[in-house]
N, C-alpha and C positions, 0 to 999 in steps of 0.2 A: 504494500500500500504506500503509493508515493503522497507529498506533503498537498498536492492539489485537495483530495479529498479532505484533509485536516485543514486547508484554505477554508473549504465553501461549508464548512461542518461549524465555523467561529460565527458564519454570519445568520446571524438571527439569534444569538444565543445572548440570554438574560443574566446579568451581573449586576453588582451593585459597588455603588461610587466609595474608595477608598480616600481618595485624597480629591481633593475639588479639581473638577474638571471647568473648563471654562477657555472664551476667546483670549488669546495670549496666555494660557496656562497649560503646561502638560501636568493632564493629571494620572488618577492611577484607579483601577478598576478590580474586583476581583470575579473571575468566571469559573464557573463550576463546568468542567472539562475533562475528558481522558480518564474518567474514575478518580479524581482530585478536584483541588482547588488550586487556579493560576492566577498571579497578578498580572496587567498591563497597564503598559502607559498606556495614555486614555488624551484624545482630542476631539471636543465636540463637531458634531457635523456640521457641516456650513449652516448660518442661521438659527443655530442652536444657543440660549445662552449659557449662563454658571449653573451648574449639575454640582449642588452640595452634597457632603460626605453623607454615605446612606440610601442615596437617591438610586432607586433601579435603573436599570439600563436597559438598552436593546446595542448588540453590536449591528453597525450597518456595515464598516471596512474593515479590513485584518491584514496588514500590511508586516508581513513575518518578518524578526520571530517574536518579537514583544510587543506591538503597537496596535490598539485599534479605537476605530473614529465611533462614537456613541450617542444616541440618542435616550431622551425619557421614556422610558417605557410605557408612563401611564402620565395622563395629564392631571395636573394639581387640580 
């Protein structure tokens, strides 16, 4: 199994905001993945704004091997 299938397997998956995510901030994410728990840095999606510590996620990009772009998962 090459890493393609573990690319398009991040996107859509639900995490929650470890460190503030926000425009000019890298933040940090954590995703339940692989039979574990992974951290990533974390940059909101275009138009997105500050995603406080807590805040659910959705992955929308996964730019290997650490990085991926996040949206709210649910609206306040």
């Amino acid at each position: 199994m090459g890493d393609t299938g573990a690319d398009a397997d991040m996107v859509g998956m639900i995490g929650r905001v470890t460190g503030t995510v926000g425009p000019g901030l890298v933040g940090e994410v954590i995703v339940r993945i692989r039979g574990g728990a992974e951290h990533f840095l974390a940059h909101p999606v275009h138009g997105t704004g500050r995603l406080a510590v807590g805040t659910v996620v959705t992955v929308v990009e996964y730019l290997p091997p650490r990085t991926v772009y996040v949206m709210a998962a649910y609206d306040n």
